[in-house]
The first five atom37 places (N, CA, C, CB, O) and aatype in JSON, in Angstrom:
{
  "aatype": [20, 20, 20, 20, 20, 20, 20, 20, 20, 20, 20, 20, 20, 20, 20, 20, 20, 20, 20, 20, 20, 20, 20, 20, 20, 20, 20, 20, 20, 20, 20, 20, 20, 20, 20, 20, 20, 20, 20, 20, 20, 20, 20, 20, 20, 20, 20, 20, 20, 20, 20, 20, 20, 20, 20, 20, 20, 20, 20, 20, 20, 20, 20, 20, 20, 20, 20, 20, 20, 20, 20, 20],
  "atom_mask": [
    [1, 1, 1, 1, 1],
    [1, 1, 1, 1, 1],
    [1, 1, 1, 1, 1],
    [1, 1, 1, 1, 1],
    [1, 1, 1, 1, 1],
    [1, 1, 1, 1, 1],
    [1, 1, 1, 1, 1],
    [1, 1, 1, 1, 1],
    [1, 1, 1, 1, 1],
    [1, 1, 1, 1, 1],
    [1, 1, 1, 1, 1],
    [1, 1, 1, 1, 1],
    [1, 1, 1, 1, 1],
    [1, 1, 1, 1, 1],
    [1, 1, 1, 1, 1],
    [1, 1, 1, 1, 1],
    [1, 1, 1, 1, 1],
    [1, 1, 1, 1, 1],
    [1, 1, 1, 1, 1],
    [1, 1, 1, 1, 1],
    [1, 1, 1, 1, 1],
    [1, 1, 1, 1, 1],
    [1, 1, 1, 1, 1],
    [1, 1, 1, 1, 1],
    [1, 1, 1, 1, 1],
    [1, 1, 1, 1, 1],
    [1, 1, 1, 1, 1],
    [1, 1, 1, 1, 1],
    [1, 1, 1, 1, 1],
    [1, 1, 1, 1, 1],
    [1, 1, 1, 1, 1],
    [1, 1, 1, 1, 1],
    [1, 1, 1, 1, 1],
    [1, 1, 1, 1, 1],
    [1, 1, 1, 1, 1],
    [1, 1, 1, 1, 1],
    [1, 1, 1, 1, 1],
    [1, 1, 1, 1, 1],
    [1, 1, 1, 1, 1],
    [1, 1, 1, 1, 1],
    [1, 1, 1, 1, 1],
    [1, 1, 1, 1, 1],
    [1, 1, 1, 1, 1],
    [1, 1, 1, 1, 1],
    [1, 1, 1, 1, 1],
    [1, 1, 1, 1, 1],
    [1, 1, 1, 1, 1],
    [1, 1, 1, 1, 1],
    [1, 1, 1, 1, 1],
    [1, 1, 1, 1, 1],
    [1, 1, 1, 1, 1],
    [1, 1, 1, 1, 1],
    [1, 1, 1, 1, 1],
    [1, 1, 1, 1, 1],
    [1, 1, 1, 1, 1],
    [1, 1, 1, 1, 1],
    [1, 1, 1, 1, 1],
    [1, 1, 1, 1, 1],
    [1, 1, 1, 1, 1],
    [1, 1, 1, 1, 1],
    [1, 1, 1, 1, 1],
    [1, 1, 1, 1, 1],
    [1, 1, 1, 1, 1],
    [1, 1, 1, 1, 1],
    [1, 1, 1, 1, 1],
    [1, 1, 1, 1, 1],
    [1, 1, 1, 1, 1],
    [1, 1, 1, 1, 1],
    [1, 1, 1, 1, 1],
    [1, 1, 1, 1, 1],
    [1, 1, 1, 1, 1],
    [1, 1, 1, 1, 1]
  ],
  "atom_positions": [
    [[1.49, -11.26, 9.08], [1.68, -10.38, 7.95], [0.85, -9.12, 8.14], [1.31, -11.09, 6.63], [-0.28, -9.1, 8.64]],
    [[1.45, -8.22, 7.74], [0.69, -6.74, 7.86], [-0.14, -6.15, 6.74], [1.71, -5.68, 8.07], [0.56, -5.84, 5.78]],
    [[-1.3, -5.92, 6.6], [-2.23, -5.84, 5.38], [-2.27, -4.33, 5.14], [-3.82, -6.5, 5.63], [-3.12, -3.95, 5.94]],
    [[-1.93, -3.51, 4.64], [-2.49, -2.29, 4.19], [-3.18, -2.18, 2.91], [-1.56, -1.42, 4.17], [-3.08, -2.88, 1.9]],
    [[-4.03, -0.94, 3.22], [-5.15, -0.74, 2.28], [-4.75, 0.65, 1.62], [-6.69, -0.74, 3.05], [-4.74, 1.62, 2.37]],
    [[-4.48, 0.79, 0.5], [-4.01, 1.98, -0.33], [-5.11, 2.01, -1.15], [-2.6, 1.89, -1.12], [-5.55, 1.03, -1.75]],
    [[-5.76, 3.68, -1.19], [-6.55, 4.23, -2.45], [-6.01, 5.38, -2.82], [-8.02, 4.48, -2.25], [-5.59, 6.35, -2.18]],
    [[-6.08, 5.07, -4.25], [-5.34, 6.1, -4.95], [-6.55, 6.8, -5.58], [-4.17, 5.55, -6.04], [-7.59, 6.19, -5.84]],
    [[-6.31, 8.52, -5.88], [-7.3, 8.94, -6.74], [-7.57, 9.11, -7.85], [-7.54, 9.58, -6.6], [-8.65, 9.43, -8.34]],
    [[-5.77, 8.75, -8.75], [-6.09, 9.19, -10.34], [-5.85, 7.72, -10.41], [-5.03, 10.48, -11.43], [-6.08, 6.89, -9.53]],
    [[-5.13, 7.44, -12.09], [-5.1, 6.56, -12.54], [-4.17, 5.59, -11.9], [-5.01, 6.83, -13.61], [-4.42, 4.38, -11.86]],
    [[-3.3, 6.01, -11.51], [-2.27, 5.04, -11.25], [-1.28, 5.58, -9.75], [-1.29, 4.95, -12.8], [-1.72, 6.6, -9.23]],
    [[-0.09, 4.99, -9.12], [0.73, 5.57, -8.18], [1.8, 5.25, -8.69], [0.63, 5.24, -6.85], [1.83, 4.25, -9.42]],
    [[3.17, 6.16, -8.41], [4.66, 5.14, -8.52], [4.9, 4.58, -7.62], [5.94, 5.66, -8.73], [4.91, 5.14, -6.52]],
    [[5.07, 3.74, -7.73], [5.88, 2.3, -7.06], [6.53, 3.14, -5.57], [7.56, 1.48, -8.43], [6.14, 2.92, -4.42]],
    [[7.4, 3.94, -5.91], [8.61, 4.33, -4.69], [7.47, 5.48, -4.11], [10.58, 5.15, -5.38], [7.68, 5.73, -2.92]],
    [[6.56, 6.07, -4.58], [5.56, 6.8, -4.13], [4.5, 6.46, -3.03], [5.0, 7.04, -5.11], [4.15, 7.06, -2.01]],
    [[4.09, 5.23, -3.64], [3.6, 4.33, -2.89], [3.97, 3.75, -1.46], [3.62, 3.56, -3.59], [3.35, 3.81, -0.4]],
    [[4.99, 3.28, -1.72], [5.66, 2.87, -0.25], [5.79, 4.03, 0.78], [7.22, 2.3, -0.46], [5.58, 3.99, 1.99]],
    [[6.28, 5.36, -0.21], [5.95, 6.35, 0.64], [5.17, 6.46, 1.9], [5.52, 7.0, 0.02], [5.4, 6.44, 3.11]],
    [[4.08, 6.58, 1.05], [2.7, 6.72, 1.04], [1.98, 6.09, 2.3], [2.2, 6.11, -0.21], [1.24, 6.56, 3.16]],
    [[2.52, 4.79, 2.04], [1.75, 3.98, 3.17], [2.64, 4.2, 4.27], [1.49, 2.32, 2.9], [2.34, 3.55, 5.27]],
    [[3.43, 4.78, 4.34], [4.35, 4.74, 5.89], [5.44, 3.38, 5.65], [3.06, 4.35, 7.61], [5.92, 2.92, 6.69]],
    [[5.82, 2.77, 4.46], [6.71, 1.71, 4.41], [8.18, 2.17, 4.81], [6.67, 1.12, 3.02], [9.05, 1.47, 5.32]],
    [[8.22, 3.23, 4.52], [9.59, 3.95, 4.13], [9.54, 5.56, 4.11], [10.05, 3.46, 2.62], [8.7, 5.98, 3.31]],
    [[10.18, 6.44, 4.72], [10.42, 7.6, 5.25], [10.37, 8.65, 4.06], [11.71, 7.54, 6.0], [9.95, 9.79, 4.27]],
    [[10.9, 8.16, 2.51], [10.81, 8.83, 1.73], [11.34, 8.5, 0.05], [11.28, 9.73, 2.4], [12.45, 8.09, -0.3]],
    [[10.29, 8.81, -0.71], [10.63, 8.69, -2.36], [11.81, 8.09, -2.58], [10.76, 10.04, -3.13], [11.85, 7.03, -3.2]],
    [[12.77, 8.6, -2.16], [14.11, 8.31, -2.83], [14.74, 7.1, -2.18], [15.11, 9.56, -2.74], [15.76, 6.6, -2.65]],
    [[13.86, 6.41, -0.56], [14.02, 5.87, 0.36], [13.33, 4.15, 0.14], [13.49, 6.84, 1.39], [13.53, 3.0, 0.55]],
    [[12.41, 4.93, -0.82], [11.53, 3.75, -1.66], [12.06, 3.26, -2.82], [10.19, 4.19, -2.11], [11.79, 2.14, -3.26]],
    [[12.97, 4.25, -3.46], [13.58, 3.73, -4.77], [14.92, 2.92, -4.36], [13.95, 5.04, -5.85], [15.38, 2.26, -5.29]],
    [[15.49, 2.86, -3.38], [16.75, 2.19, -2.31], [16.03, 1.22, -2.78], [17.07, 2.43, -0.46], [16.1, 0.85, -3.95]],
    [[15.16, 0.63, -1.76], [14.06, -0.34, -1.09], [13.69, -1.34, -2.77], [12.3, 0.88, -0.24], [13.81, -2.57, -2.78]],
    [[13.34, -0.72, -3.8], [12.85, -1.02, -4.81], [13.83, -1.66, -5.68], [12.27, -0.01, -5.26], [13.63, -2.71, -6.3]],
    [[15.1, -0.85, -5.7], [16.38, -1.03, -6.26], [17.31, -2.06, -5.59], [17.01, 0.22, -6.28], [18.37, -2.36, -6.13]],
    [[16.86, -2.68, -4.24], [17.45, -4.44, -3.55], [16.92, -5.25, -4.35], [16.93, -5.06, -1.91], [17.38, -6.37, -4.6]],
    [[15.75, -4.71, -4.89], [14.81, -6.28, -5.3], [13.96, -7.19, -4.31], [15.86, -7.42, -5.79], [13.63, -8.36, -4.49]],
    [[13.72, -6.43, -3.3], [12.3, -6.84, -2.12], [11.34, -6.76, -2.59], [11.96, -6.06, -0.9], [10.51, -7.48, -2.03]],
    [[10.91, -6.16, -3.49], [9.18, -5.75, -3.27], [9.17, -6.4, -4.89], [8.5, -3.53, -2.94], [10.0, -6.43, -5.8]],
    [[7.74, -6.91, -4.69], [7.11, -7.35, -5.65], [5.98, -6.97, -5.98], [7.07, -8.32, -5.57], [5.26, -6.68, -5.02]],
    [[5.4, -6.81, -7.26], [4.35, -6.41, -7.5], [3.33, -7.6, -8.38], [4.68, -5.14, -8.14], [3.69, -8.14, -9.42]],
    [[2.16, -7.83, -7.79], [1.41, -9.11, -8.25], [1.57, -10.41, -8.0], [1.43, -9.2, -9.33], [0.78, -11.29, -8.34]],
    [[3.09, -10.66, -7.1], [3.99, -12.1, -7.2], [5.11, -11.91, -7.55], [3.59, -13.14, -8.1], [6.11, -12.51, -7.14]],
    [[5.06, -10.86, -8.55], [6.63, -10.87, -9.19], [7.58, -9.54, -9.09], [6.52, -11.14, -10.83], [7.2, -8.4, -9.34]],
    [[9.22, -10.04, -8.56], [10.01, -9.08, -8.03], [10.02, -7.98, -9.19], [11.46, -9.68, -7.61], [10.17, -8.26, -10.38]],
    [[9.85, -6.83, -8.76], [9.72, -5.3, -9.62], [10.98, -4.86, -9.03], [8.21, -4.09, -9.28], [11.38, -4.98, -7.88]],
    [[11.65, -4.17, -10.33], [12.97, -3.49, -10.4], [12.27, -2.16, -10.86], [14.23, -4.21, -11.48], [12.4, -1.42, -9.89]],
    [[11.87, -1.77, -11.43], [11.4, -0.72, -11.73], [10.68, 0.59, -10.81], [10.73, -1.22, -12.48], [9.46, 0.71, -10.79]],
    [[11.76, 1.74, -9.91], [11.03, 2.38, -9.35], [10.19, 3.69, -9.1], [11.4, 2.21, -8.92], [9.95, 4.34, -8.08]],
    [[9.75, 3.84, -10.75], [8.51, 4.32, -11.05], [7.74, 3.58, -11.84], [8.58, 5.44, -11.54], [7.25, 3.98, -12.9]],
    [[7.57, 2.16, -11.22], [6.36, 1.26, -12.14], [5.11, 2.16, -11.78], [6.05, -0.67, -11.57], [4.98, 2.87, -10.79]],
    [[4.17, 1.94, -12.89], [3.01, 2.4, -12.48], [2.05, 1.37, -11.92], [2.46, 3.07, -13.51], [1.66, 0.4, -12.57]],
    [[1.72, 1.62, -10.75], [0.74, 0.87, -9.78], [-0.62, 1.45, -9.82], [1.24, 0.92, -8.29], [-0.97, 2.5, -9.29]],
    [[-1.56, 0.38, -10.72], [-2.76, 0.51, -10.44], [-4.03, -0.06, -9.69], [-2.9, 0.57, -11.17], [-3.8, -1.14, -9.15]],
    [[-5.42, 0.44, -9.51], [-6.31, -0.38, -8.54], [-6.24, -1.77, -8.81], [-7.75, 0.0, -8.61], [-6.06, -2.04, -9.99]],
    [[-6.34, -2.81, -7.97], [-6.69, -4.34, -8.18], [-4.98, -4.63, -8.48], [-8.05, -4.77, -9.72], [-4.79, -5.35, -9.47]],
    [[-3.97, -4.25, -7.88], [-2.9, -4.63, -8.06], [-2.33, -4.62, -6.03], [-2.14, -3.53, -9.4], [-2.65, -3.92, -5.07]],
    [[-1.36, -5.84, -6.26], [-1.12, -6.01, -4.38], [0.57, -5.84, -4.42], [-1.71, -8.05, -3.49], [1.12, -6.45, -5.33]],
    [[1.1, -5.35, -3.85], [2.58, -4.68, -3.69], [3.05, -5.69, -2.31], [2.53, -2.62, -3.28], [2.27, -5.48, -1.39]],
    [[3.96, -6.56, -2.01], [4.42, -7.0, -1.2], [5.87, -6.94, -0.87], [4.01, -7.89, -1.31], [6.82, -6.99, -1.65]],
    [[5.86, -6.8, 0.46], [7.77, -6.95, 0.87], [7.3, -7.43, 2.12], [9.1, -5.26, 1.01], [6.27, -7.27, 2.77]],
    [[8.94, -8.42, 2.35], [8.96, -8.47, 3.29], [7.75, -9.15, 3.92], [9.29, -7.48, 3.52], [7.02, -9.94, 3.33]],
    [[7.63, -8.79, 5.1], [5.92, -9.28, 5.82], [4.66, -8.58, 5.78], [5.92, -9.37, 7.32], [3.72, -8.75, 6.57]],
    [[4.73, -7.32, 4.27], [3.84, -6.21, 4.4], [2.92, -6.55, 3.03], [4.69, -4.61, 4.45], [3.41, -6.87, 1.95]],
    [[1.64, -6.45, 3.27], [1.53, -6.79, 1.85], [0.11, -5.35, 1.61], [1.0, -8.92, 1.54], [-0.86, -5.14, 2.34]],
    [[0.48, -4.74, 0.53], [-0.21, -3.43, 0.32], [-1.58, -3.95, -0.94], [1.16, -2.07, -0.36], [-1.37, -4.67, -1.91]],
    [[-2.67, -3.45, -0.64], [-3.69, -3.8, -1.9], [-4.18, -2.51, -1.96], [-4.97, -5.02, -1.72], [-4.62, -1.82, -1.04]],
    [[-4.03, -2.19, -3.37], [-4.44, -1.01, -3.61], [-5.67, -1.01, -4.43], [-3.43, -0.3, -4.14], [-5.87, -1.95, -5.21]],
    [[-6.7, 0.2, -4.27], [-8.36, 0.33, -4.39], [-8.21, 1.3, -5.15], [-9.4, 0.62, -3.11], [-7.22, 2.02, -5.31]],
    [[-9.79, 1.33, -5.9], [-9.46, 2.47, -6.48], [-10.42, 3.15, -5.77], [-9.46, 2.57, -7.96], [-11.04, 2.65, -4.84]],
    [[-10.65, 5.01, -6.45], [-11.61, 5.86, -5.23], [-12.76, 5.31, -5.13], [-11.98, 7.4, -5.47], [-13.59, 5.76, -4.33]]
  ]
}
């Protein structure tokens, strides 16, 4: 499994931003695809929503990738 480490600087990230972000996916709208199968989960549980707001102490998983995000 592949661990990435995401820190965000304000309060929160979007979801399809995120994946961005980490290099999951090529782009925003590429993440809301991705988000909109129903792969990725947020905490354990499958997220449909692709501008959830993702905050620190929350773990984003797909697939074999699993993202934990920090805060600054």
């Amino acid at each position: 499994m592949q661990r990435l480490e995401f820190i965000i600087d304000g309060e929160y990230v979007e979801l399809n931003q995120l994946l961005k972000l980490t290099g999951v996916c090529d782009s925003g709208g590429a993440g809301k695809a991705i988000v909109a199968d129903g792969v990725v989960k947020v905490d354990g549980k499958v997220e449909l929503r692709k501008t959830c707001k993702i905050r620190a102490g929350q773990v984003v998983s797909l697939a074999d990738i699993r993202i934990n995000v920090l805060g600054a």
